[in-house]
N, CA and C atoms as an extended XYZ file, in Angstrom:
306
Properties=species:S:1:pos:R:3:atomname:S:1:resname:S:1:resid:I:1 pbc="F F F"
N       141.507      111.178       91.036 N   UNK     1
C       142.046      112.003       92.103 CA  UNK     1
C       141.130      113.212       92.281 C   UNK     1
N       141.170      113.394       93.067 N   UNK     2
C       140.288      114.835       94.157 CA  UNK     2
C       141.124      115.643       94.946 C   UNK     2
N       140.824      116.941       94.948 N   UNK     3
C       141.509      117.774       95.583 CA  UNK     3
C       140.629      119.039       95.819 C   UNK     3
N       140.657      119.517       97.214 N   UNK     4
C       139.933      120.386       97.423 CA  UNK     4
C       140.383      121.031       98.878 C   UNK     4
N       139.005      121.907       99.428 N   UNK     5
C       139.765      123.057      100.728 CA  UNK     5
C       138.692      122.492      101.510 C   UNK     5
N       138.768      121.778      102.580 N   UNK     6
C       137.539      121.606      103.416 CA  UNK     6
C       137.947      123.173      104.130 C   UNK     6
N       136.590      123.821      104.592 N   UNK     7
C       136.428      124.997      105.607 CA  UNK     7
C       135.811      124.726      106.637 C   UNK     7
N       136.215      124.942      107.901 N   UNK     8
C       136.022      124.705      108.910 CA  UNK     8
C       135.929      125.687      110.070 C   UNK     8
N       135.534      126.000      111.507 N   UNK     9
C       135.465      126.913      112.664 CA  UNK     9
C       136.797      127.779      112.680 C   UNK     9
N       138.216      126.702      112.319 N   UNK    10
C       139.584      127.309      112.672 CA  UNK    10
C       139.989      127.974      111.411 C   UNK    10
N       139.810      127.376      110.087 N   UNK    11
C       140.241      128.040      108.936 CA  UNK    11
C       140.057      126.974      107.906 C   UNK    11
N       140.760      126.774      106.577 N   UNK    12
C       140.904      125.830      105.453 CA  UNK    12
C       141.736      125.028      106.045 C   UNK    12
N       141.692      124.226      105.068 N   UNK    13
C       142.547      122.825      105.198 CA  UNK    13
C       142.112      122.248      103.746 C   UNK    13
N       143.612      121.829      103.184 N   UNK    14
C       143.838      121.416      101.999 CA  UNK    14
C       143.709      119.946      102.102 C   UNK    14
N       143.324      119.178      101.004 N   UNK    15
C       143.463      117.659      101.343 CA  UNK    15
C       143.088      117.023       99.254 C   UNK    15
N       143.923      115.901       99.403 N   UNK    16
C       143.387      115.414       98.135 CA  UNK    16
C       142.894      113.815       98.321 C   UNK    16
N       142.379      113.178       97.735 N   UNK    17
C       141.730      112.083       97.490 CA  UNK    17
C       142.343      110.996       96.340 C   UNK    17
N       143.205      110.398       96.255 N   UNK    18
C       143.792      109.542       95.400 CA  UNK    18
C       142.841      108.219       95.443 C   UNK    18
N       142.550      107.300       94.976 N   UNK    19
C       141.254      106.348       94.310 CA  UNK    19
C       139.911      106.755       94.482 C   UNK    19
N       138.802      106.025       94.571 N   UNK    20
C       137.171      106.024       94.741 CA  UNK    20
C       137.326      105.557       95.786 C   UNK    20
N       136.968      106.413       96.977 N   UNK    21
C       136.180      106.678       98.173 CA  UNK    21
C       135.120      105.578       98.210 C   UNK    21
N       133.996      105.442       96.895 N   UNK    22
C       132.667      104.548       97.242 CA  UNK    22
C       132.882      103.579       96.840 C   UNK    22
N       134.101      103.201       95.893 N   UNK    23
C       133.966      102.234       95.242 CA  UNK    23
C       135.178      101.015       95.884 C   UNK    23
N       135.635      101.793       96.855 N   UNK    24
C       136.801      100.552       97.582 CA  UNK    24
C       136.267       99.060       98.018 C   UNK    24
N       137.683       98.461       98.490 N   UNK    25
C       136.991       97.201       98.973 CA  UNK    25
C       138.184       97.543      100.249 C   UNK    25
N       138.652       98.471      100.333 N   UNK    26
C       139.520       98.283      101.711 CA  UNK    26
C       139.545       99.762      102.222 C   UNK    26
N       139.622       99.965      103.657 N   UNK    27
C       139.438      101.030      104.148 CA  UNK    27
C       140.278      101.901      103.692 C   UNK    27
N       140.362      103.116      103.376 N   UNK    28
C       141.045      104.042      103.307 CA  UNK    28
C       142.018      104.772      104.046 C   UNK    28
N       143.583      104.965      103.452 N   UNK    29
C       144.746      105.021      104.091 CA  UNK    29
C       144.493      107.110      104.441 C   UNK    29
N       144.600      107.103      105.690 N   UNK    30
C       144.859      108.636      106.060 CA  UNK    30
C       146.040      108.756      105.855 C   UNK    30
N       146.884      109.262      105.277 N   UNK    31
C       148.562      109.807      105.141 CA  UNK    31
C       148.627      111.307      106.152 C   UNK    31
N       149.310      111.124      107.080 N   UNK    32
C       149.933      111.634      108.261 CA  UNK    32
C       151.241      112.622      107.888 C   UNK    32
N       151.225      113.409      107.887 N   UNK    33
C       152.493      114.365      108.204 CA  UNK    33
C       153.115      114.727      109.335 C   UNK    33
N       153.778      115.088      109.666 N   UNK    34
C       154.637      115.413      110.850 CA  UNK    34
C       154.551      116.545      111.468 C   UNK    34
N       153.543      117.311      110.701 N   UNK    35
C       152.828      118.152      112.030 CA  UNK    35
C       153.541      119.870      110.816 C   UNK    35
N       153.120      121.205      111.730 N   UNK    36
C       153.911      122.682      111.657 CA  UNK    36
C       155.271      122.124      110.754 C   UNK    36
N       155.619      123.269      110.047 N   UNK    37
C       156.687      123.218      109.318 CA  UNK    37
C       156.628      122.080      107.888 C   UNK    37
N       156.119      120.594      107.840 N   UNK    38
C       156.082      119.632      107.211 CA  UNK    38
C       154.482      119.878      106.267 C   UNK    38
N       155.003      119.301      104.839 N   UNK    39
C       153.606      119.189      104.432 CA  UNK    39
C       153.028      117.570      103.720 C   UNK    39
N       152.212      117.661      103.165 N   UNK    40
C       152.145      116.275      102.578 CA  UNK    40
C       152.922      115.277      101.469 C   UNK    40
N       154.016      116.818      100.889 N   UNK    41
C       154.560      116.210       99.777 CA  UNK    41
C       155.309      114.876       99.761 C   UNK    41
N       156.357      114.488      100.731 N   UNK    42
C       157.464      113.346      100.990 CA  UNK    42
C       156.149      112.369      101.269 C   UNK    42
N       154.975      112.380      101.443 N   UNK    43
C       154.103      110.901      101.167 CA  UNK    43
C       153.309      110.801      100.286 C   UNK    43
N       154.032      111.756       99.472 N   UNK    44
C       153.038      111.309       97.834 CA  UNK    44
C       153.306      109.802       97.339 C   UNK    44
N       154.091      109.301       97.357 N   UNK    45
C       155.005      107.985       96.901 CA  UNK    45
C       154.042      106.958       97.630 C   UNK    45
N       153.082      107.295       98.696 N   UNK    46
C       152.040      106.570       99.443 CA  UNK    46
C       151.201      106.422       98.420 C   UNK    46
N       150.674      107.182       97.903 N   UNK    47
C       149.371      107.222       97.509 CA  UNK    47
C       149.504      106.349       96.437 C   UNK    47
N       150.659      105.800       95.871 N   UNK    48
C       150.408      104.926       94.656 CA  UNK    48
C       149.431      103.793       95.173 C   UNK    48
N       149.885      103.354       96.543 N   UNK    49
C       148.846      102.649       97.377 CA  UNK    49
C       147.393      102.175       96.117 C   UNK    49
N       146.978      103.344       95.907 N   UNK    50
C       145.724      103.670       95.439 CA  UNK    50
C       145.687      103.061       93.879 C   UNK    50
N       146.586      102.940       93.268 N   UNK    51
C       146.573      102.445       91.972 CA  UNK    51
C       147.085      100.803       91.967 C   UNK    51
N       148.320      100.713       93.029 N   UNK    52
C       148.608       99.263       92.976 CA  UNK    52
C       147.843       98.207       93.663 C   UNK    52
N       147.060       98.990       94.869 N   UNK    53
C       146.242       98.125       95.559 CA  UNK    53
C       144.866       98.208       95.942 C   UNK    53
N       144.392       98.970       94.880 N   UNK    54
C       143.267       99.424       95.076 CA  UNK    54
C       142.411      100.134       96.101 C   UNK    54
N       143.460      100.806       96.948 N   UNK    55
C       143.190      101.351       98.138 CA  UNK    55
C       143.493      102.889       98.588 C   UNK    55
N       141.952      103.207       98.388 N   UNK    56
C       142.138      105.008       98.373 CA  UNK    56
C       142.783      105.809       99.505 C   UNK    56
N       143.629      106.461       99.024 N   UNK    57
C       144.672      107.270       99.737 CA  UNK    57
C       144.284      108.530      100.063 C   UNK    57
N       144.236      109.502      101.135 N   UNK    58
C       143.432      110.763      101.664 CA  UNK    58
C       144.749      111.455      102.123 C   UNK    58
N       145.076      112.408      101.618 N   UNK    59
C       146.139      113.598      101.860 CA  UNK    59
C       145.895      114.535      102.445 C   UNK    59
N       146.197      115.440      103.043 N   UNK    60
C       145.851      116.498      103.670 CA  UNK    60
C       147.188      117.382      104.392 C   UNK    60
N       147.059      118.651      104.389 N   UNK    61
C       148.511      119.775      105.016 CA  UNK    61
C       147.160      119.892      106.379 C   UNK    61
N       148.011      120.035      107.565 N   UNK    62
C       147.537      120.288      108.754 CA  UNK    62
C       147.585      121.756      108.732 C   UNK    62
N       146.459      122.418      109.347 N   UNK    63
C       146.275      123.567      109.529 CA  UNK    63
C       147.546      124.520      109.613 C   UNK    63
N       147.995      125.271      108.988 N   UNK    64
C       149.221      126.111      109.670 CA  UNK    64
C       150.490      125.704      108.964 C   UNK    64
N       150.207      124.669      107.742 N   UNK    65
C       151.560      124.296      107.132 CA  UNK    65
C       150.586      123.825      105.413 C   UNK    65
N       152.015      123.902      104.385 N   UNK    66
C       151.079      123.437      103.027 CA  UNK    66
C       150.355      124.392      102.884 C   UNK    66
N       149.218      123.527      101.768 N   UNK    67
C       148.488      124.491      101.567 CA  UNK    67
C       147.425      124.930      102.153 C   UNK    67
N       147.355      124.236      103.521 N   UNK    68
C       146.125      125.002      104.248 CA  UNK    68
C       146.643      126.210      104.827 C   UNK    68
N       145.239      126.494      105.454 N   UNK    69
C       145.820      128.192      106.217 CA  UNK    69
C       146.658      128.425      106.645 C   UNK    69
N       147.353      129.183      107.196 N   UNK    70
C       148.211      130.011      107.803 CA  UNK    70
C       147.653      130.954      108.698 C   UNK    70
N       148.017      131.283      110.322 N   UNK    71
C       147.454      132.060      110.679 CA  UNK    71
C       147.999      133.254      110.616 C   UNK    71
N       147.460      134.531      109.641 N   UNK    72
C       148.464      135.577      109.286 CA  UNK    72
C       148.283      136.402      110.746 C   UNK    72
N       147.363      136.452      111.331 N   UNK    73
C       147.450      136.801      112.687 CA  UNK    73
C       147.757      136.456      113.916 C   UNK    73
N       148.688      135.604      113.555 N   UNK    74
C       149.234      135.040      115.000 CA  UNK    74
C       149.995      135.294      115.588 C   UNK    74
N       151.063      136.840      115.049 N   UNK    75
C       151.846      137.473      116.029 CA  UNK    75
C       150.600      137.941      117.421 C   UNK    75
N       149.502      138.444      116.839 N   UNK    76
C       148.724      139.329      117.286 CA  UNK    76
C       147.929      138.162      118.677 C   UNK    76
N       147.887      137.146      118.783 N   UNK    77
C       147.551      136.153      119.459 CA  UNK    77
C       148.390      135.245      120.400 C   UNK    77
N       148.725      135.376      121.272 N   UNK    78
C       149.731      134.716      121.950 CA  UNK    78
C       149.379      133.165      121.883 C   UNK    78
N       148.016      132.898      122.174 N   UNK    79
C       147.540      131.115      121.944 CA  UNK    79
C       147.411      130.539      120.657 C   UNK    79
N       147.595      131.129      119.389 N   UNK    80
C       147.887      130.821      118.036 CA  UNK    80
C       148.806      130.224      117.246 C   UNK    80
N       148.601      129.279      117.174 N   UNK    81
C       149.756      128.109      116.498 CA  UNK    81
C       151.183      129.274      115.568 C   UNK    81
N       152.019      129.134      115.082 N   UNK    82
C       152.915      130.309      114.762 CA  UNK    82
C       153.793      129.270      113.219 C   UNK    82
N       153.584      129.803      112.021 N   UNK    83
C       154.545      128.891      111.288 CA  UNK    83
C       155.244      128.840      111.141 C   UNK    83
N       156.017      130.135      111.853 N   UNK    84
C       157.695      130.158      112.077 CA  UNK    84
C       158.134      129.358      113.197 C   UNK    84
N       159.272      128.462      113.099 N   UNK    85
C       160.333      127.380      114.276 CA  UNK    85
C       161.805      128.278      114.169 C   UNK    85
N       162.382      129.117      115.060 N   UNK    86
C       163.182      129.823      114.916 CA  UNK    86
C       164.358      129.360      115.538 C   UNK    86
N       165.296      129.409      115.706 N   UNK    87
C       166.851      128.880      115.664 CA  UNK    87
C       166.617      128.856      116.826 C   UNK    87
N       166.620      127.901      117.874 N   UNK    88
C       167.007      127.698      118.994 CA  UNK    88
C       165.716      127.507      119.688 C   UNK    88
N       164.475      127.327      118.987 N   UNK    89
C       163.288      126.972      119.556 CA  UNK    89
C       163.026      125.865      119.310 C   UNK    89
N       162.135      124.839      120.306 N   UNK    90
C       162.229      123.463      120.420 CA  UNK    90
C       160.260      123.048      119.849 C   UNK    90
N       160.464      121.950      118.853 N   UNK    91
C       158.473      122.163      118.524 CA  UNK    91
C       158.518      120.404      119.090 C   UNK    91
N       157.553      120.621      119.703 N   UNK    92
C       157.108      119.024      120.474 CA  UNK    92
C       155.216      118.688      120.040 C   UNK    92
N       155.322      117.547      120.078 N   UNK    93
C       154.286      116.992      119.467 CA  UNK    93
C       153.423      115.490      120.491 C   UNK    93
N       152.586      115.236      120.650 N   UNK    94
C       152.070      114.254      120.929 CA  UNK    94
C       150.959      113.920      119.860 C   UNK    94
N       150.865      112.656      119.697 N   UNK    95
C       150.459      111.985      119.118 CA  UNK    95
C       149.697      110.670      119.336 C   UNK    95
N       148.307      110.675      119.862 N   UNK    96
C       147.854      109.567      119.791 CA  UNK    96
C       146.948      108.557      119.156 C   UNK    96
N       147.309      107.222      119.234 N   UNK    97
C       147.038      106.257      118.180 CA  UNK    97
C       146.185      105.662      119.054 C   UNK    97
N       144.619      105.197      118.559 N   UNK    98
C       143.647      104.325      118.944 CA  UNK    98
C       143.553      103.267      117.794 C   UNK    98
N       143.359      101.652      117.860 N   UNK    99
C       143.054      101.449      117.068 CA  UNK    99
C       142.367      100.446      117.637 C   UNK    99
N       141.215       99.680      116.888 N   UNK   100
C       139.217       99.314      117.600 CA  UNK   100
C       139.566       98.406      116.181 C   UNK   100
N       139.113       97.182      116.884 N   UNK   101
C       138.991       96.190      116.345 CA  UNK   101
C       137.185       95.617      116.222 C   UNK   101
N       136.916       95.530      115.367 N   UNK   102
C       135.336       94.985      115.492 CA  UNK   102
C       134.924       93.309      115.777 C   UNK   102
């Protein structure tokens, strides 16, 4: 297992690595969270993936939730993602899936 902070233009981002990356024989599972507010923990139970089937598992908290950043300045920013969801505010999401067959 691996665990580390990729740094990037917007801020950190937390992510861990459950099997060998070089040494697979099957592509590697991205584990998805549900976005602000949610972090990676409820798909840890995924990553066994990686021990029963030999298939490396990649974790990661999305910017703004977990253990990646937080924007501590985002009162100060009106276009800044916010990690507070406050009683009677609605959080919407899109989500799109490509998937390419060779």
């Amino acid at each position: 297992m691996a665990e580390g902070i990729l740094r990037w233009e917007a801020g950190r981002t937390w992510y861990r690595v459950d099997g060998d990356l070089r040494r697979a024989d099957a592509a590697p599972l991205v584990l998805l969270h549900g976005g602000p507010g949610g972090a990676h923990d409820y798909l840890e139970p995924l990553a066994e993936l990686a021990r029963i089937a030999a298939r490396p598992c990649v974790l990661y908290d999305q910017i703004g939730c977990g253990r990646s950043q937080h924007f501590p300045d985002a009162p100060n920013h009106p276009n800044f993602p916010s990690t507070v969801l406050r009683a009677g505010e609605q959080y919407t999401q899109t989500s799109i899936y490509r998937f390419l067959s060779a």
